[in-house]
C-alpha positions in Angstrom: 2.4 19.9 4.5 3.3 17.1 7.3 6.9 16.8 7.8 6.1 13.3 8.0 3.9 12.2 6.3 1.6 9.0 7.3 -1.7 9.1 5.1 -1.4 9.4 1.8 1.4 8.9 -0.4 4.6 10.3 0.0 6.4 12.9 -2.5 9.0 10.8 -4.8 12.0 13.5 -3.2 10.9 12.1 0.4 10.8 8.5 -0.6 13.1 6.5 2.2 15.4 3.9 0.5 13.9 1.9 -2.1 17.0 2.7 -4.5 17.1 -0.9 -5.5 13.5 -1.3 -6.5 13.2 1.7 -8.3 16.7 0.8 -10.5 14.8 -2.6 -11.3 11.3 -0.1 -12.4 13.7 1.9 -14.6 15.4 -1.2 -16.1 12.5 -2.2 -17.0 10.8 0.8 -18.6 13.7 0.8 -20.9 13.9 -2.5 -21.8 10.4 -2.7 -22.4 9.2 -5.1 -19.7 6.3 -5.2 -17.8 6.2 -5.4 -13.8 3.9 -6.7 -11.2 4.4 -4.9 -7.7 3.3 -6.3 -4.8 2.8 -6.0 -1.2 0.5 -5.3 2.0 -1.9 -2.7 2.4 0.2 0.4 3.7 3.5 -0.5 2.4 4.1 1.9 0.1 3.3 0.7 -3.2 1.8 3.7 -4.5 4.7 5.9 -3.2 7.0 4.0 -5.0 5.8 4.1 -7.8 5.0 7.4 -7.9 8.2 8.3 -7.8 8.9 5.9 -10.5 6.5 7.8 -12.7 8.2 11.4 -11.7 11.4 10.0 -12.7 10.2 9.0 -16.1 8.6 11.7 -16.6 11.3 13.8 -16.4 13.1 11.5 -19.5 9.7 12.7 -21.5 7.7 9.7 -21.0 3.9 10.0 -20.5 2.8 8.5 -17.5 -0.5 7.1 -16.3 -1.9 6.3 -12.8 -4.7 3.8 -12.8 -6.7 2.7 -9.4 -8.6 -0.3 -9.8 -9.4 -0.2 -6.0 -12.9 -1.5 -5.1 -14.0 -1.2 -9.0 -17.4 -3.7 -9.5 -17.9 -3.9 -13.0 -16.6 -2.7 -16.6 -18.9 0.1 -16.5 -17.1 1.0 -13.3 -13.4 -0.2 -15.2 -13.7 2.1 -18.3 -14.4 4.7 -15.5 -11.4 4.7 -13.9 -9.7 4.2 -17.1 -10.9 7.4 -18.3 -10.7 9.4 -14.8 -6.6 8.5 -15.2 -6.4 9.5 -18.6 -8.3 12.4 -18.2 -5.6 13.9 -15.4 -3.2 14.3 -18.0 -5.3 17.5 -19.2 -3.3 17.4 -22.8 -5.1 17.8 -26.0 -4.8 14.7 -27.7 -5.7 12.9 -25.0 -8.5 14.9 -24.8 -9.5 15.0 -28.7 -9.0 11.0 -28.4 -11.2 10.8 -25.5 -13.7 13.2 -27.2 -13.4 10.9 -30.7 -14.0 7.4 -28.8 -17.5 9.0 -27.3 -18.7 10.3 -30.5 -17.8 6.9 -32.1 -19.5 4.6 -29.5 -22.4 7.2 -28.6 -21.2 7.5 -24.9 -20.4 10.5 -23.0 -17.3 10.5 -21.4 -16.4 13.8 -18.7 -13.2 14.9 -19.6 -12.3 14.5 -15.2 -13.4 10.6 -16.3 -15.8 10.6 -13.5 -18.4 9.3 -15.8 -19.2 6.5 -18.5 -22.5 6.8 -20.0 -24.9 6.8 -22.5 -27.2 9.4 -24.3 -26.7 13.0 -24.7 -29.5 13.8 -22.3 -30.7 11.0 -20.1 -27.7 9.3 -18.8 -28.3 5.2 -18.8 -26.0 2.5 -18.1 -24.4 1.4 -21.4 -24.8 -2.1 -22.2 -22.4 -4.8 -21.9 -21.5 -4.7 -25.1 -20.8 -1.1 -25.4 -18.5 -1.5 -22.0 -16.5 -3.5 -23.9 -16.3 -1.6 -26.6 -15.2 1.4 -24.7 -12.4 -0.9 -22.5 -10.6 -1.9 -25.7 -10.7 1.5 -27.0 -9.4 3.0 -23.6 -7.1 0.5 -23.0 -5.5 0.9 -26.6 -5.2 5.0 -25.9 -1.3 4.4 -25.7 -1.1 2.9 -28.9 -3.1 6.0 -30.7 -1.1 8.7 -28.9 2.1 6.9 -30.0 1.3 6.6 -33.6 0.7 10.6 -33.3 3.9 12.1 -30.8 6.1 9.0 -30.6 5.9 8.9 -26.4 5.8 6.3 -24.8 3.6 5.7 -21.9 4.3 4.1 -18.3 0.4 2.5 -17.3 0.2 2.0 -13.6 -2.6 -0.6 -12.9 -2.8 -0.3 -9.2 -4.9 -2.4 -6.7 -5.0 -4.8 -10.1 -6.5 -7.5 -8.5 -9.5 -5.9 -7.9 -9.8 -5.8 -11.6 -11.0 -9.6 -11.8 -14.0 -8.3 -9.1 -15.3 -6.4 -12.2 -15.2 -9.2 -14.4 -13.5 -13.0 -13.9 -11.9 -12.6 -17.1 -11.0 -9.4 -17.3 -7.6 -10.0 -17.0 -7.5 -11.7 -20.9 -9.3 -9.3 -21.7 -6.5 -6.8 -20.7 -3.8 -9.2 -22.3 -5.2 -9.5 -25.8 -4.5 -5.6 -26.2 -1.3 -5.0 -23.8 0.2 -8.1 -26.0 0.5 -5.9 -29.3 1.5 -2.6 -27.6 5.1 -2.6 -27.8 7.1 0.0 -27.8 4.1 2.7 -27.0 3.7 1.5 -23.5 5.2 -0.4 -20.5 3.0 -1.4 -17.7 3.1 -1.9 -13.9 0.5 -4.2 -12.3 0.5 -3.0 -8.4 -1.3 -4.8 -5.8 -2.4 -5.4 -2.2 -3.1 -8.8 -2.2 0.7 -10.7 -2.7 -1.0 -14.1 -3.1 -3.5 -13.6 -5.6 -0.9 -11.5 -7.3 1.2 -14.2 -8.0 -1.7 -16.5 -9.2 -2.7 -13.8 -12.0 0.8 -14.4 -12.9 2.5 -17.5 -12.5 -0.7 -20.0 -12.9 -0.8 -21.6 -16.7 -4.8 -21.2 -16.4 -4.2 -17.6 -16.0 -4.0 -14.7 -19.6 -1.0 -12.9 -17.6 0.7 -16.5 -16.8 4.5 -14.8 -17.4 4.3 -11.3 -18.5 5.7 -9.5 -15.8 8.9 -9.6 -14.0 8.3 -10.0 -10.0 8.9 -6.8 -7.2 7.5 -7.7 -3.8 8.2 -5.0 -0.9 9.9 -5.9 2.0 10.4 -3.7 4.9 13.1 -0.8 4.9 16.5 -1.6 5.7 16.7 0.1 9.2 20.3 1.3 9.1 18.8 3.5 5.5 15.3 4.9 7.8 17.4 5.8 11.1 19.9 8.2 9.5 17.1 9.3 6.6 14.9 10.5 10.1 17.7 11.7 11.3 18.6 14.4 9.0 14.5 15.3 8.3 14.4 15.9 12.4 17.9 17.9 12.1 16.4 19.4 9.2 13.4 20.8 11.2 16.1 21.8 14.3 14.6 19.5 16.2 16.6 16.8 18.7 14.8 13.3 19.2 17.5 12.0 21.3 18.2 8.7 22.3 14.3 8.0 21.8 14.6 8.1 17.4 16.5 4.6 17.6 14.1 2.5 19.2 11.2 3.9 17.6 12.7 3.0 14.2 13.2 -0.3 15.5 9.5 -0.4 17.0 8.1 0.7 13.6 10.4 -2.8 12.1 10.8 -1.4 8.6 6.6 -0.7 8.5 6.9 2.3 5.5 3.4 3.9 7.0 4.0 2.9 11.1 7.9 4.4 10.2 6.2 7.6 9.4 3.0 7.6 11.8 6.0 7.1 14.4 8.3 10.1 13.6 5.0 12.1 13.2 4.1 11.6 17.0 7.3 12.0 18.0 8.2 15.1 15.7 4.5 16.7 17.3 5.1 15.8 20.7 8.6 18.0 20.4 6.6 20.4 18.6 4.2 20.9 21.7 7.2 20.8 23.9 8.1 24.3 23.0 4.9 25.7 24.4 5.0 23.5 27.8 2.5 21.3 26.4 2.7 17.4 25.6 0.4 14.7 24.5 2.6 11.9 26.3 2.2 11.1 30.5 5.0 12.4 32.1 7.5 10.5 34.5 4.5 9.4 37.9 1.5 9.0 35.4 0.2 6.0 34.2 1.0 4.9 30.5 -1.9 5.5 28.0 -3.6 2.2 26.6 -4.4 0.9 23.2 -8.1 1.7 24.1 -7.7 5.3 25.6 -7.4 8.6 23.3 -4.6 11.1 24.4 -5.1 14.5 25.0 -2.8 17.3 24.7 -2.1 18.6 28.4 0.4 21.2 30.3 3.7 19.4 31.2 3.5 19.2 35.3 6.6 17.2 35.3 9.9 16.6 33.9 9.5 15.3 30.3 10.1 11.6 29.4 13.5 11.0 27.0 14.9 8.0 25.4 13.5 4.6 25.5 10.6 6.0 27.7 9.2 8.6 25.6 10.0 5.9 22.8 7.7 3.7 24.5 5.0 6.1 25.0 5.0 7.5 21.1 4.2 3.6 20.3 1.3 3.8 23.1 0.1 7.4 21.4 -0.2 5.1 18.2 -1.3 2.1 19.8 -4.4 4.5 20.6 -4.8 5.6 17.5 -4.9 2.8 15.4 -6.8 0.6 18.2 -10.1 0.1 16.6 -8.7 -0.8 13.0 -6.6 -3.6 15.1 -9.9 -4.5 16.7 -11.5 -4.7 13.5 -9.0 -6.6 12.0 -9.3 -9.3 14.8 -12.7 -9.2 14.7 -13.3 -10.7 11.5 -10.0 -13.4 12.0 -11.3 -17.3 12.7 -11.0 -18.7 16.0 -7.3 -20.8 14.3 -5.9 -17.2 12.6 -6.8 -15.9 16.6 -5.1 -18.7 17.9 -1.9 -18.3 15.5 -1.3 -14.7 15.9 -1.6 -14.9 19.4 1.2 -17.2 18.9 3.4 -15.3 17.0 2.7 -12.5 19.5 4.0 -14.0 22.0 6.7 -15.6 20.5 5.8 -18.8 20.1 5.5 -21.6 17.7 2.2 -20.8 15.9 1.3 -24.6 15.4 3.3 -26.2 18.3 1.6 -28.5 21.5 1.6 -25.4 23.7 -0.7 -23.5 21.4 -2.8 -26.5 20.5 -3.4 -26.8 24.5 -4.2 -23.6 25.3 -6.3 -23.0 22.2 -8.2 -26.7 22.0 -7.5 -26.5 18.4 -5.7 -29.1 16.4 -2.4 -28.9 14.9 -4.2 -28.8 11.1 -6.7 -26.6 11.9 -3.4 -24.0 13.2 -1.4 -25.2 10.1 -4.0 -24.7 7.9 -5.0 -21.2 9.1 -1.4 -20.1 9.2 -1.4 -21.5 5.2 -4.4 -19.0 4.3 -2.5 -15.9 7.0 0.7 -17.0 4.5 -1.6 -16.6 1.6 -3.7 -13.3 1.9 -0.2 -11.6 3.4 -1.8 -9.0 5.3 -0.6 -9.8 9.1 2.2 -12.1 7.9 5.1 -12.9 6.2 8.1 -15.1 6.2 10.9 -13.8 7.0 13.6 -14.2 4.5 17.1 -13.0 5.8 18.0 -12.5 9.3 17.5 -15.1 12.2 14.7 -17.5 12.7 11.8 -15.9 15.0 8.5 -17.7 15.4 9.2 -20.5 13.1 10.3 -17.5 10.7 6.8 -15.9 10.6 6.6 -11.7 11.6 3.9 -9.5 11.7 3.5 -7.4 8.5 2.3 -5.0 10.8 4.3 -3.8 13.8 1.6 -1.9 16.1 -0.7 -5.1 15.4 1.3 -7.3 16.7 1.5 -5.3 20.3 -2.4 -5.2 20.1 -2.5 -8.8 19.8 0.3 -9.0 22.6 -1.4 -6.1 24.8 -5.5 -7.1 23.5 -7.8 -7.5 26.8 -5.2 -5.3 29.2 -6.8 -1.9 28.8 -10.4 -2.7 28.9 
């Protein structure tokens, strides 16, 4: 096990911070309310509420983990509904799963990785029979109430990608969640902030009002500097002065925070057999375009805010082509306003209009849709102004954009 963990979620017992958000999950549970979560890819949705699950759990609620991620249709939806009921492995849920397939004719795997129908020849089921099976499966916390009296925490994460499946999927979901009561609770998580709040603050929308708001923010730095601290102490190992900036670098970033301690915490680790994957003090730094490799120390190690600056490069280098990707597929007016923001400047002032030849409302409009799909942006909320009070969502991004065209 990583001590610090960058790629998949994080155990609930490692969770840094994030007191205040769970408290407002638990408050919630109890009360009865529902919850939409959101925030940006990599921010540590799932974590979080993962943790929120454990902790319910261990007050005897039944808890259930739903990805909606990349699902196409309802086929797809009952799917996944089943796949997340199925990891429960207890046997009512699997003598309720068993009873909805003999009632509808389907076969369901008890692992939920399939939906079909016919005992012998699997076929898609029809639409009707989708539906069917959706408001059977998404009533299952209602039926295991009425037989053990527990309730149930549903986790709908990656909900928006729900309405991909089905544009009115979501009223479809309401018109059971609505009569559930006190058998279940329900957190819609998801990715997309914007969107998220459309499914649940437009009137047009089935969910207008049923959940209370959570968006992530970034974590407090004076909570992830001592946290590190200890899990480095912990490990008898002494970042030095080089910890601080780094935590600073990663700007409250959940996954950078922990992609950054992982270099760092590796780069020690190789230290105690005369190795390193960092230059050393006469060697050119490493670009966001060149891969490291790990080499024999021929020099004196760096320390402080220079092997701080060279763990970010190490990462810089790692995550290069997903930067690259990202910037690919950005118009010429989200280039242009990035680039701003990058270098500090006013993202829809004269001085970028110049040197982009785009006008002012093509830049405000394409920092209006950046705003709106909050993947590379947000507004800052507390602190001082900085860039018209726009950041990067994503620390090592913004560098790339700063540093793009210098390595080639």
């Amino acid at each position: 096990m990583r001590a610090f963990p960058f790629e998949t979620p994080i155990a609930a017992d490692a969770l840094i911070d994030r007191r205040a958000e769970l408290h407002q999950l638990h408050l919630a549970a109890t009360d009865g309310a529902h919850v939409r979560v959101a925030g940006p890819r990599r921010y540590g949705k799932t974590s979080l509420l993962l943790a929120h699950a454990d902790g319910l759990r261990q007050t005897g609620w039944r808890t259930v983990h739903v990805d909606f991620y990349g699902v196409t249709s309802l086929v797809e939806v009952c799917g996944r509904l089943v796949t997340a009921y199925g990891r429960l492995k207890e046997p009512s849920v699997r003598h309720q799963l068993a009873a909805l397939g003999s009632r509808l004719g389907l076969s369901l795997g008890t692992t939920g990785m399939s939906l079909t129908l016919g005992p012998r020849e699997p076929q898609q089921p029809s639409h009707e029979t989708a539906l069917a099976a959706a408001a059977e499966l998404l009533d299952l916390p209602v039926r295991l109430y009425e037989k053990d009296r527990v309730k149930t925490l549903v986790v709908f994460d990656e909900f928006q990608d729900l309405l991909s499946a089905g544009a009115t999927l979501d009223g479809l979901l309401r018109s059971h969640v609505q009569y559930h009561g006190d058998a279940a609770t329900y957190v819609y998580a998801g990715s997309q902030p914007s969107m998220m709040r459309r499914l649940f603050t437009d009137r047009e929308r089935p969910l207008y009002g049923q959940a209370e708001p959570l968006e992530l923010g970034p974590l407090p730095i004076d909570e992830v500097l001592p946290e590190l601290s200890d899990r480095f102490a912990a490990l008898d190992q002494d970042p030095g002065e080089a910890l601080a900036p780094l935590v600073i670098a990663a700007a409250g970033h959940p996954q950078r925070t922990m992609l950054l301690a992982h270099l760092l915490h590796r780069e020690l680790v190789l230290r105690e057999s005369g190795s390193s994957s960092l230059p050393t003090e006469g060697q050119a730094a490493l670009g966001p375009d060149h891969e490291p490799e790990v080499a024999t120390v021929g020099g004196p190690p760096l320390e402080g805010l220079e092997l701080a600056e060279a763990v970010v490069d190490l990462a810089l280098a790692q995550t290069a082509e997903a930067h690259r990707a990202n910037w690919d597929q950005l118009s010429a007016g989200k280039k242009a306003v990035l680039a701003a923001l990058a270098d500090g400047v006013r993202p829809t002032g004269a001085r970028v209009t110049e040197r982009s030849g785009l006008t002012r409302a093509t830049l405000q409009s394409a920092l209006r849709d950046l705003a709106r799909e909050g993947q590379h942006v947000s507004r800052v909320v507390t602190g001082p102004p900085s860039s018209g009070n726009w950041r990067f969502v994503d620390p090592l991004f913004s560098r790339w954009v700063l540093q793009r065209g210098q390595h080639r």
